[in-house]
Backbone bond lengths (Angstrom), bond angles and torsions (degrees), N, CA, C in turn:
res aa  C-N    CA-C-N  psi(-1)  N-CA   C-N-CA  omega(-1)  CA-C   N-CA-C  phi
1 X - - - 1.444 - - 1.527 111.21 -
2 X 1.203 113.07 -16.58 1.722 111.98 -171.24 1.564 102.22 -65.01
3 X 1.401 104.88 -51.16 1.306 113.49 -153.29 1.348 105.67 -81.76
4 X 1.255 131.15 -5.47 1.454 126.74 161.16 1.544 112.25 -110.51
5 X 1.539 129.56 -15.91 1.976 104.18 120.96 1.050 130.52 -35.94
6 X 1.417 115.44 -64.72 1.357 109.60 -166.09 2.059 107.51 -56.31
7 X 1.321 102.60 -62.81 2.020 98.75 166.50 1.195 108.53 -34.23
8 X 1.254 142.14 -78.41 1.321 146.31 -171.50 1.543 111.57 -44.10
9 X 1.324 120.59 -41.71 1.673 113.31 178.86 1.858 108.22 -83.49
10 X 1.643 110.50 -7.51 1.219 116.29 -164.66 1.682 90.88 -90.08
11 X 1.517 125.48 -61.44 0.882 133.51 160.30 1.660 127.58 -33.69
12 X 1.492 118.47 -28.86 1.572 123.73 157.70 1.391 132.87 -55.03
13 X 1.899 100.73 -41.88 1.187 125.42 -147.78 1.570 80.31 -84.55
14 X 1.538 133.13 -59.64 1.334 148.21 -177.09 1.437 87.58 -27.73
15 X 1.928 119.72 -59.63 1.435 104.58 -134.49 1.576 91.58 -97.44
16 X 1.285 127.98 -7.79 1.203 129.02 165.69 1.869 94.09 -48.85
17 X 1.409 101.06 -72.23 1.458 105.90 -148.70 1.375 110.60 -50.85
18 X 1.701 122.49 -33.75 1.363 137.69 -158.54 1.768 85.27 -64.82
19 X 1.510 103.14 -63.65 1.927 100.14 -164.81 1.322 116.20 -60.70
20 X 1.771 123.98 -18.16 1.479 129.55 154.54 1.672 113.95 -21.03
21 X 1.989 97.58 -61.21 1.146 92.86 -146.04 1.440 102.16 -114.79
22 X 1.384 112.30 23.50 1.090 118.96 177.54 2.157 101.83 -142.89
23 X 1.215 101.66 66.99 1.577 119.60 -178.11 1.495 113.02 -48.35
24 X 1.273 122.47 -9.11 1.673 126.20 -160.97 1.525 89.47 -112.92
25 X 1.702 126.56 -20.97 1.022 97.10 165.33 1.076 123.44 -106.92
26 X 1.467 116.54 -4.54 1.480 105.39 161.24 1.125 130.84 -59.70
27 X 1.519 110.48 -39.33 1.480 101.32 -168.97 2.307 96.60 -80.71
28 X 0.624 134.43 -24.51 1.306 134.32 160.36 1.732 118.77 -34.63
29 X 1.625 104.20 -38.13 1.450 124.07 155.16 1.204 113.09 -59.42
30 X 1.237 127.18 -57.13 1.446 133.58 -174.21 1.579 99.88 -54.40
31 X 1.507 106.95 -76.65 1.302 117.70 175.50 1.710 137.05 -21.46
32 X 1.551 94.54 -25.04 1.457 124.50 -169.51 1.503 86.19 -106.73
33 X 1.148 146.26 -57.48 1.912 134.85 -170.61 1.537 90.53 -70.41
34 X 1.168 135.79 -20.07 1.662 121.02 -174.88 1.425 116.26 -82.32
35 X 1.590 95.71 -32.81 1.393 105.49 159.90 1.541 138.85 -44.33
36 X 1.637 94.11 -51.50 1.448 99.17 171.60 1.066 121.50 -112.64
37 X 1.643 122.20 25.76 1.349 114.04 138.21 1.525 123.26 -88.03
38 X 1.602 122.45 -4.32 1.118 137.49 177.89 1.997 95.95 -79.04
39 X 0.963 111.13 -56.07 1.305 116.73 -178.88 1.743 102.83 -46.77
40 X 1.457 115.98 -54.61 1.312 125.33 -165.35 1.482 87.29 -59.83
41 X 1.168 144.09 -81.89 0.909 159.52 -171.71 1.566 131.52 -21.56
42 X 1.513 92.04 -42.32 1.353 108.28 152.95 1.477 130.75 -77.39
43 X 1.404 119.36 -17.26 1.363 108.20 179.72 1.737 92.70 -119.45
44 X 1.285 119.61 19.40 1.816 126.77 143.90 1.753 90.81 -61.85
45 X 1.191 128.38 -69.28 1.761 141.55 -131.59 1.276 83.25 -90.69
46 X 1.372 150.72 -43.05 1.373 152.88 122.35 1.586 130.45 20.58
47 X 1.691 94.90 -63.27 1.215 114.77 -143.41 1.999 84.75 -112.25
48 X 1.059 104.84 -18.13 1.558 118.88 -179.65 1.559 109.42 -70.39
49 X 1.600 97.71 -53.26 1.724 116.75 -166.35 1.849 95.38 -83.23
50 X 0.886 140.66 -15.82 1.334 139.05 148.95 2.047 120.98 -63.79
51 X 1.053 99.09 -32.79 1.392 115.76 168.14 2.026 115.49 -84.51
52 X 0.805 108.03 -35.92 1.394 130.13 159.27 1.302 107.73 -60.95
53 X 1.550 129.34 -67.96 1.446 138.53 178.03 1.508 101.51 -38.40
54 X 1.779 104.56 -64.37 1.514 117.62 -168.65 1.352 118.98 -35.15
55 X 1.532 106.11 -50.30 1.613 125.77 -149.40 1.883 100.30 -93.59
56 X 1.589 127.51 -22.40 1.004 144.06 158.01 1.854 106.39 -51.84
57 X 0.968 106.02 -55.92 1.726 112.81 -177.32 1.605 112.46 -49.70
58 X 1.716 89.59 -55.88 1.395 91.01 -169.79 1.516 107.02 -79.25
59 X 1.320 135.19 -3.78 1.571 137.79 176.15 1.944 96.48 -69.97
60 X 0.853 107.66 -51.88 1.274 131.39 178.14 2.031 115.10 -49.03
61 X 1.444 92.19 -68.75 1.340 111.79 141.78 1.368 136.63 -17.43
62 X 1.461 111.69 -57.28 1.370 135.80 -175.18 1.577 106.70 -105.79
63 X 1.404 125.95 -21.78 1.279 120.46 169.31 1.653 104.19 -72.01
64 X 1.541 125.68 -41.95 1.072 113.35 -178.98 1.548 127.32 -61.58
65 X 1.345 95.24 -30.22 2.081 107.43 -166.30 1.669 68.93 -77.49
66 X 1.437 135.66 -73.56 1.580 116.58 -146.29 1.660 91.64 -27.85
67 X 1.712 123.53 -83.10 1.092 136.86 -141.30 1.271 117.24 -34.14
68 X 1.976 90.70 -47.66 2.016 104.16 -177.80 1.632 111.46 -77.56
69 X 1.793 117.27 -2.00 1.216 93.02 159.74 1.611 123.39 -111.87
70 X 1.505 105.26 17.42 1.178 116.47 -175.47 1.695 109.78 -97.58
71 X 1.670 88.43 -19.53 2.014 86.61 172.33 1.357 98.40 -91.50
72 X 1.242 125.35 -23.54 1.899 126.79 174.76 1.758 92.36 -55.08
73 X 0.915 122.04 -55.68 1.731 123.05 -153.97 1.485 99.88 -60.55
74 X 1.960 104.15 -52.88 1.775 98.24 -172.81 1.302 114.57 -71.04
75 X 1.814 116.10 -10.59 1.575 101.50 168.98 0.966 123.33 -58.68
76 X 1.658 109.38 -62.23 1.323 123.30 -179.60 1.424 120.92 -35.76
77 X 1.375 104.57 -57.91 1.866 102.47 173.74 1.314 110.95 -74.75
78 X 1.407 137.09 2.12 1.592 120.78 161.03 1.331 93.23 -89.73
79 X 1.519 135.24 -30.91 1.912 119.31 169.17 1.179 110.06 -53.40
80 X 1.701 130.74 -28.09 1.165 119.29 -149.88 1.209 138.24 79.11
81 X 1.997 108.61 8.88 1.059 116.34 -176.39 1.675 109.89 -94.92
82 X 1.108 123.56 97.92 1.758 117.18 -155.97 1.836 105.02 -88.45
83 X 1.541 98.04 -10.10 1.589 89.65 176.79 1.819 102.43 -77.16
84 X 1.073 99.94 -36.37 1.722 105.97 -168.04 1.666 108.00 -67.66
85 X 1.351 110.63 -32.23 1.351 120.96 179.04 1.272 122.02 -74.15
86 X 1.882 106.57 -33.33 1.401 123.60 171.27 1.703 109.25 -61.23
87 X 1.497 109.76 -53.29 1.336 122.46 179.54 2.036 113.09 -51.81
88 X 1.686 101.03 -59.78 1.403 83.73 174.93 1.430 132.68 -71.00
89 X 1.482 100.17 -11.19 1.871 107.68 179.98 1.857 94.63 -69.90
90 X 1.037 138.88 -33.21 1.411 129.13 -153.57 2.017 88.40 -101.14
91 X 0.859 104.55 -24.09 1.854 115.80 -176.70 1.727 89.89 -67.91
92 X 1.185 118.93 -40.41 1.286 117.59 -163.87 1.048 133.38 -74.20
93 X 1.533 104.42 -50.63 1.896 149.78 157.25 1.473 92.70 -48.13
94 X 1.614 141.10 -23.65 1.429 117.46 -170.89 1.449 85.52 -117.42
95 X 1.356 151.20 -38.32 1.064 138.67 151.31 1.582 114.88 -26.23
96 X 1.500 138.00 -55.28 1.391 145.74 158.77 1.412 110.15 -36.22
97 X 1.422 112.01 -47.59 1.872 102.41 -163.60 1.255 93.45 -80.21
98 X 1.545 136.89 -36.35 1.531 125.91 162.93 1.279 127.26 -36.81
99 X 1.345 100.19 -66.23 1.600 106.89 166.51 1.595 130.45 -42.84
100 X 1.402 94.00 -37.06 1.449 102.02 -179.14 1.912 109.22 -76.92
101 X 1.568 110.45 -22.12 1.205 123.41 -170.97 1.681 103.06 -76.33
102 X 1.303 104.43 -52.94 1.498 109.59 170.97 1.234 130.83 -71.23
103 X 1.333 114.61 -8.09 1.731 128.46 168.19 1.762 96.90 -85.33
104 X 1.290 123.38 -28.75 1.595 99.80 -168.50 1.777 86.01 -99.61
105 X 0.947 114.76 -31.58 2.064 96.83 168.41 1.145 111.46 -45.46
106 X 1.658 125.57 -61.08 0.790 133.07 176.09 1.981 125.39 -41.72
107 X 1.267 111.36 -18.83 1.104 112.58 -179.43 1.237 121.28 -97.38
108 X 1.556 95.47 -35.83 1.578 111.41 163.93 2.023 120.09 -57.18
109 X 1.207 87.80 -43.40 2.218 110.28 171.41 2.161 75.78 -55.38
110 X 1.297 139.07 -80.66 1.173 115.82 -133.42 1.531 101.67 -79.69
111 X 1.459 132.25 -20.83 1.202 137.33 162.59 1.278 125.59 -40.05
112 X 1.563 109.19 -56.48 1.523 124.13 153.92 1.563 134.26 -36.66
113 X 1.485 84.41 -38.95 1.755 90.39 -167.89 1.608 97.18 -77.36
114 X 1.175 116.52 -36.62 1.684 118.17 -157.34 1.740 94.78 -87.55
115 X 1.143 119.44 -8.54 1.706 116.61 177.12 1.525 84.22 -92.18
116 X 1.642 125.18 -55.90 1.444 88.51 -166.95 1.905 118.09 -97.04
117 X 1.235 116.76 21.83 1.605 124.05 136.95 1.474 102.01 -48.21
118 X 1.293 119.69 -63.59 1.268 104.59 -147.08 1.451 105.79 -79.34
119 X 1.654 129.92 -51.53 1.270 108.83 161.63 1.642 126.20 -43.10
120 X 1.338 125.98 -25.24 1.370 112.01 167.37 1.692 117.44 -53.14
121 X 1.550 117.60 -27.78 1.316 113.17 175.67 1.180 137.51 -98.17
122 X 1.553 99.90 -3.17 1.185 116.56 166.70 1.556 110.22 -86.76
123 X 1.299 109.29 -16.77 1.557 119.39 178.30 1.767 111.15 -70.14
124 X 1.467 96.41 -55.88 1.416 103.96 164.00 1.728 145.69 -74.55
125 X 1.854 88.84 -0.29 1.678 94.51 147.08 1.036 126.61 -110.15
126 X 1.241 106.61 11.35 1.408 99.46 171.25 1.267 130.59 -79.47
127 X 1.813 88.29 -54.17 1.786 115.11 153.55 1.419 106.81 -34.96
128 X 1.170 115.47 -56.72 2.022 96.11 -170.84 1.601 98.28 -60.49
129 X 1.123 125.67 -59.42 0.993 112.35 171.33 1.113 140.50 5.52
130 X 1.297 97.77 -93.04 1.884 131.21 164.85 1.684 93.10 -45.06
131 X 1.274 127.54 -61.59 1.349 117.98 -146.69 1.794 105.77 -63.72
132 X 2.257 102.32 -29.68 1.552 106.47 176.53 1.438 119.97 -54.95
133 X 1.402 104.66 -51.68 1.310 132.43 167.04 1.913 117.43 -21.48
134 X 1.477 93.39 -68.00 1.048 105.22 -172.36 1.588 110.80 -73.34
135 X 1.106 107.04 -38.91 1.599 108.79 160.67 1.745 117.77 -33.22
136 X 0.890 101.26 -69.97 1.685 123.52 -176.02 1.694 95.93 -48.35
137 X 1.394 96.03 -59.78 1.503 93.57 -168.54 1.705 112.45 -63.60
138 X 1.141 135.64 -33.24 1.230 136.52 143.94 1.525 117.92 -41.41
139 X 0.995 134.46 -40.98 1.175 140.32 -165.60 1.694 100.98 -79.26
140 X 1.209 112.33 -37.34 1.368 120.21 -177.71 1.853 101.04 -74.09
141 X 1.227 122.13 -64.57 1.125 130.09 -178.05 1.507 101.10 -44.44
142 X 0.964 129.80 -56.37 1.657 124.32 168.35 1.432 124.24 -49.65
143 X 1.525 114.40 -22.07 1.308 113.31 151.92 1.212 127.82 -79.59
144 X 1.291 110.87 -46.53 1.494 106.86 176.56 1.386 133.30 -55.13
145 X 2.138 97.26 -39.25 1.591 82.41 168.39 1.362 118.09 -80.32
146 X 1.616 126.46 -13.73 1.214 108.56 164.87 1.208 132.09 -51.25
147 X 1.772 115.04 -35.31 1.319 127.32 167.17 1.855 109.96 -43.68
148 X 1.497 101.02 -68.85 1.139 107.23 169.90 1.358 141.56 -25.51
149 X 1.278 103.20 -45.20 1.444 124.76 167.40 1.410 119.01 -81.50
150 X 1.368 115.13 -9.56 1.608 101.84 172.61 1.482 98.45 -102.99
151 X 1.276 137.02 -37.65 0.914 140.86 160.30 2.112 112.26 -31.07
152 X 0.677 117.29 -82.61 1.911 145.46 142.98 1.190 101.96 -12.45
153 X 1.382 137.65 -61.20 1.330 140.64 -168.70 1.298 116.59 -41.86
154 X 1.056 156.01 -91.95 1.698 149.04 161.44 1.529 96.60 -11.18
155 X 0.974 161.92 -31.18 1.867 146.63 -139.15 1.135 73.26 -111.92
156 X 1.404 147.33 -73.49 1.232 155.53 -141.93 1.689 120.20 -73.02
157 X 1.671 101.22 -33.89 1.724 100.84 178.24 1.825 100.95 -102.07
158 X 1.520 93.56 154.22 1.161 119.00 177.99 0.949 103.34 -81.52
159 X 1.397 166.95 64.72 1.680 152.80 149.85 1.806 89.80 -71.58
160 X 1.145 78.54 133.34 1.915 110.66 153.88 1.510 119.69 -79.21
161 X 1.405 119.84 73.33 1.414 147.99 -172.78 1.994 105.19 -83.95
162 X 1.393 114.52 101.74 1.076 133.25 -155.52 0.898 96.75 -158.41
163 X 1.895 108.50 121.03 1.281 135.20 160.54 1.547 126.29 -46.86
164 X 0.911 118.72 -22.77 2.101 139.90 179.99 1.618 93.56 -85.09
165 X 1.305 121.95 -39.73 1.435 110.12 -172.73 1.356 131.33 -74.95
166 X 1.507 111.28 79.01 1.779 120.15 -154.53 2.091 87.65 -68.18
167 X 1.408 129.19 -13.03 1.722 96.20 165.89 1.125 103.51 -117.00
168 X 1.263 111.96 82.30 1.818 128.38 139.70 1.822 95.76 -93.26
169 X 1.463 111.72 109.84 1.156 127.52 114.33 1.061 123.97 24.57
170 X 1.221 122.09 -116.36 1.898 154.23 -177.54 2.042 90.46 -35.17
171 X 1.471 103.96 -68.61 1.110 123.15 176.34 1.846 110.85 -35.81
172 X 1.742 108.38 -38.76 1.334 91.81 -154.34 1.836 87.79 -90.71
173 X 1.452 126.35 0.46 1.147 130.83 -163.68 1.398 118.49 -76.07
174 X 1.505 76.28 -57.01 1.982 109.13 167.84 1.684 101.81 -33.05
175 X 1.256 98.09 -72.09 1.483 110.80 -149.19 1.653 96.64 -77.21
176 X 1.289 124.30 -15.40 1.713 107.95 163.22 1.009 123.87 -88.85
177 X 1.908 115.64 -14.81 1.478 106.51 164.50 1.862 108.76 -92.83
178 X 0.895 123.48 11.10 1.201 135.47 -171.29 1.929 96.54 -90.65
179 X 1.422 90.59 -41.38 1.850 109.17 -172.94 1.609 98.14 -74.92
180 X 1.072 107.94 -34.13 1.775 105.72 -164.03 1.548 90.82 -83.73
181 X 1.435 137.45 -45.81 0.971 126.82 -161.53 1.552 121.50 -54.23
182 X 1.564 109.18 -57.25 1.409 139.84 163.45 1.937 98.21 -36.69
183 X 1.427 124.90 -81.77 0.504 120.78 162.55 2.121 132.14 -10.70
184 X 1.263 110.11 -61.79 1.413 123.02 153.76 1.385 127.01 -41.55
185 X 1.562 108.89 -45.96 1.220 118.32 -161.62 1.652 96.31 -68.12
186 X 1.457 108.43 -40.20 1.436 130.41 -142.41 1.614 95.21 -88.41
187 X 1.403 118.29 -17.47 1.769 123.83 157.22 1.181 120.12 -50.05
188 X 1.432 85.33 -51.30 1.425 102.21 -149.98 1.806 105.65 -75.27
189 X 1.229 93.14 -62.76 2.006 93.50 159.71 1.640 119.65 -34.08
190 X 1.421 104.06 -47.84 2.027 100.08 162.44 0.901 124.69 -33.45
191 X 1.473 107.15 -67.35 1.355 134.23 -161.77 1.562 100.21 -55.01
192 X 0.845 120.38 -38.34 1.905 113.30 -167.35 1.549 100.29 -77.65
């Protein structure tokens, strides 16, 4: 086990260093876990409002049995039967504490949903965020290695750069702004 700790923390340290120096893709990483906690998040608020749905039914559910055992109770005591009336009044009263149990779930299900609404939007500014971010930071890296590359450019091309070769270009540029300069200097010394 050591030796695939030790790879595994060696292999971290690499990917630490790589997203150091390459910031557009880290945060692109980021951008990508915000994603799918935004996703999670949504089928949390999902998975809530289905639980919400559930617990609505059975309120509903339980409002009806109260009713049918609350017209059972006033029969019974207009029969005069007070055990049957006793029985559905207490049938009813525990039907109620249900109801009442599934009305405060139920409140708690809409409490839930609106805490995780709101982290969903805080999820999704963040993400823009990250996503501006990462823009920029790409945008920079495209300068730099362009920088890089002009900088780099001569190390990298092969031209055949030879003193005998009177048409080099670059060479003939040099030496006419090299001519104009002298030239300037040599005004300017007149002039005084």
């Amino acid at each position: 086990m050591g030796l695939f700790d030790d790879f595994s923390r060696f292999l971290e340290t690499k990917l630490e260093e790589f997203l150091r120096s390459n910031p557009h893709l880290e945060l692109q990483a980021i951008e990508e876990q915000l994603k799918e906690q935004e996703e999670d998040t949504l089928r949390l608020i999902l998975e809530i409002q289905k639980q919400e749905k559930k617990l609505q039914a059975e309120i509903l559910s339980a409002a009806q049995e109260i009713q049918r055992w609350n017209d059972r109770a006033n029969k019974a005591k207009a029969a005069q039967r007070l055990d049957l009336a006793q029985a559905a009044q207490e049938r009813q009263a525990a039907l109620l504490r249900q109801g009442n149990q599934r009305w405060g779930q139920m409140q708690g299900c809409k409490e839930r949903i609106e805490k995780a609404k709101e982290l969903y939007r805080q999820i999704q500014s963040r993400r823009k965020e990250v996503r501006a971010k990462a823009a920029e930071a790409a945008a920079a890296q495209t300068t730099t290695k362009t920088e890089q590359n002009w900088d780099t450019k001569g190390w990298n091309q092969s031209y055949n750069y030879n003193s005998f070769n009177a048409a080099d270009p670059l060479e003939d540029k040099f030496q006419h702004w090299e001519a104009q300069e002298e030239l300037d200097r040599m005004k300017r010394n007149m002039g005084r």
